[in-house]
N, C-alpha and C positions, 0 to 999 in steps of 0.2 A: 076565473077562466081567462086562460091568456087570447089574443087575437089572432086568427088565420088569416092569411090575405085571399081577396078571392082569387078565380083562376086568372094566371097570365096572361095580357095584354087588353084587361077589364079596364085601366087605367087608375084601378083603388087602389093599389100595391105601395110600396114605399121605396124611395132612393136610400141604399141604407151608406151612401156616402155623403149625405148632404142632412138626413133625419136630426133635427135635434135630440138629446137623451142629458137623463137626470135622472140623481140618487144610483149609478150602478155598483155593483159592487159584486165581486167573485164569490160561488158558491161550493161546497165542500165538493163535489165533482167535478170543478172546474169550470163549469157553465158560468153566465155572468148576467144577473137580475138590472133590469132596469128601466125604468121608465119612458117610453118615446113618447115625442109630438104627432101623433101622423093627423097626415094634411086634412083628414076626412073628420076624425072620431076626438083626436083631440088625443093629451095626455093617454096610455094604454101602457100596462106592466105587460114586460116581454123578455122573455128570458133567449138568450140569443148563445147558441152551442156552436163550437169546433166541425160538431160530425152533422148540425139540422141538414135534415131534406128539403128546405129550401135554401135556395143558394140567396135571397138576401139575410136570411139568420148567419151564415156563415159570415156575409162580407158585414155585418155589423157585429159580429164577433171578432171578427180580425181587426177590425176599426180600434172596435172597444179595445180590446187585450195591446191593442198599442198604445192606449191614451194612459195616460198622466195621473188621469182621476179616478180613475174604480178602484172602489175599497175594498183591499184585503179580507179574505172571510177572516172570520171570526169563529171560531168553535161555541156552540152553548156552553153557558156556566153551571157546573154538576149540581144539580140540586144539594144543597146540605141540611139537615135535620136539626 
């Protein structure tokens, strides 16, 4: 189960320009899996999209899709017999 944040200006949310993140890596939709630190909970898998309804999924999408280091998907390997 990925993380929600609660509602805005609870003070739990996250900076998604400051959030550390690790292991990300692009997914066959485009979406982009990855790992964040948030302040409260610690390490949390968070998949961060183009079109999320919230607007820090977005601005840690845009973050990410600029950075350096998220790993190219990868297609599964066809099962063979």
């Amino acid at each position: 189960m990925f993380w929600q944040p609660p509602p805005e200006g609870t003070g739990m949310g996250f900076d998604a320009s400051t959030i550390e993140y690790r292991n990300a890596f692009y997914n066959e939709d485009g979406s982009i899996d990855a790992e964040v630190n948030h302040p409260t909970f610690g390490w949390i898998p968070f998949c961060a999209r183009s079109t999320d309804s919230e607007q820090h999924g977005v601005d840690l999408f845009n973050r990410l899709n600029s950075a350096s280091d998220v790993a190219a998907y990868v297609p599964p390997e066809e099962p063979t017999e």
